[in-house]
C-alpha positions in Angstrom: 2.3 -24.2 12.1 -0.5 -26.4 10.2 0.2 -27.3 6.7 -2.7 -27.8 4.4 -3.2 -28.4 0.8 -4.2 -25.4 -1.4 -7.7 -27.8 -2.1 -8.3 -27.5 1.3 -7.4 -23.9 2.2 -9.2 -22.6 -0.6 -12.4 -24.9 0.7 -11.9 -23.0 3.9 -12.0 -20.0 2.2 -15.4 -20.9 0.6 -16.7 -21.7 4.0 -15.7 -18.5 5.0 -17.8 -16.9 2.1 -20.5 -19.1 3.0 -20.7 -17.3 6.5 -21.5 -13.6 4.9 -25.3 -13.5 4.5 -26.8 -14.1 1.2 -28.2 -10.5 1.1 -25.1 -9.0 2.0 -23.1 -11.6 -1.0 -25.7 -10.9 -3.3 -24.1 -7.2 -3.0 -21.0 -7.8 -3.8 -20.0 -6.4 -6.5 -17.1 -7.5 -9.6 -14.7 -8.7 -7.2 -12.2 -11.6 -7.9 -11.1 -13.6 -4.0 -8.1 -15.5 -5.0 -5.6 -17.4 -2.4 -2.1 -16.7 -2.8 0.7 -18.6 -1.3 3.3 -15.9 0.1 2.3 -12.3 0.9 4.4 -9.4 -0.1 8.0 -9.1 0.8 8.3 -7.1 3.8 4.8 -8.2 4.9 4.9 -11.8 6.7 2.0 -11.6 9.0 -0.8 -10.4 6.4 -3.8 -12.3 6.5 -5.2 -10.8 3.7 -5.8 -7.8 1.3 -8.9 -6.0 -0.1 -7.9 -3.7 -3.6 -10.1 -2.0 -5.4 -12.7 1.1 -4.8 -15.4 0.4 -1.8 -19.2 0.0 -3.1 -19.6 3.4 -1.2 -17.0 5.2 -3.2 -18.1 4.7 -6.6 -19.3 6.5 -8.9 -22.1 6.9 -11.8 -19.6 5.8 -13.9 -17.9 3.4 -12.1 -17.4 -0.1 -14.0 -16.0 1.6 -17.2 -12.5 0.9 -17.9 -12.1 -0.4 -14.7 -10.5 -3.8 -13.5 -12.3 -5.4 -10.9 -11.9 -5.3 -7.0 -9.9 -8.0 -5.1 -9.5 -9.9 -2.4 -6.3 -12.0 -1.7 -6.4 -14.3 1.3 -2.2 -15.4 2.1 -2.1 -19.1 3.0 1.5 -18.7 4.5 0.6 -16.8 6.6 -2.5 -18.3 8.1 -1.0 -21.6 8.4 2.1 -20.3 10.4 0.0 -18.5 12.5 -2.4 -21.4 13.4 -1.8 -24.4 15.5 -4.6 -26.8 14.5 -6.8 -27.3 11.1 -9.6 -26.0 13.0 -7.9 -22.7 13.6 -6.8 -22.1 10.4 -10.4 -22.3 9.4 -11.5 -19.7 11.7 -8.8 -17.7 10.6 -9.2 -17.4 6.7 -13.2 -16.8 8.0 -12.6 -13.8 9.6 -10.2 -12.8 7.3 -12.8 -13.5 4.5 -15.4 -11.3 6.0 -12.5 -8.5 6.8 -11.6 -8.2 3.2 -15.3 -7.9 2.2 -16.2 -5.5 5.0 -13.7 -3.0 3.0 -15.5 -3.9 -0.3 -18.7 -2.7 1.4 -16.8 0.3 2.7 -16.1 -0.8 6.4 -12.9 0.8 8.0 -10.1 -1.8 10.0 -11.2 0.1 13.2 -14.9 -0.5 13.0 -14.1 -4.4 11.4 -12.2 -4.8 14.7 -15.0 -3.4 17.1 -17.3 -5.9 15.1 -15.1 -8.5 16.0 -13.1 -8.8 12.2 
């Protein structure tokens, strides 16, 4: 297990933003990425969660009354999963660009065959 501070997980999870390309980010759409600490009881090895509707779901009317999309990216779990620093930065990364492959739409199967 690798402890880091909250600073520098969430710096890793910038890092991992910084990897999606800026066409793609310029795309995404009212979404709110937050790190949390714990992830849900009954759920110790989740990396991290997309809620919301997918950019290819929505509708005309879409936006009104709604709350916005998000991302949650679970430090505990990342850090007892990783051995060095170094992986746990690879780890929120792909996780980071998993969660936003749902926002455009992207199923976990086709996230896994691209390597997320």
């Amino acid at each position: 297990m690798v402890e880091m501070s909250r600073e520098e997980f969430e710096d890793a999870v910038r890092d991992g933003l910084d990897l999606i390309p800026d066409d793609l980010t310029a795309l995404i759409d009212d979404v709110v990425i937050l790190v949390e600490d714990q992830t849900p009881p009954g759920r110790p090895n989740l990396l991290g969660l997309y809620t919301g509707v997918a950019r290819t779901r929505r509708g005309n009317d879409w936006g009104v009354g709604q709350v916005p999309d998000r991302i949650i990216i679970y430090r505990s779990s990342i850090q007892r999963l990783s051995r060095t620093p170094e992986e746990v930065r690879k780890r929120v990364a792909k996780t980071v660009v998993h969660e936003v492959g749902h926002h455009f739409g992207i199923n976990d199967a086709r996230l896994r065959e691209l390597g997320y």
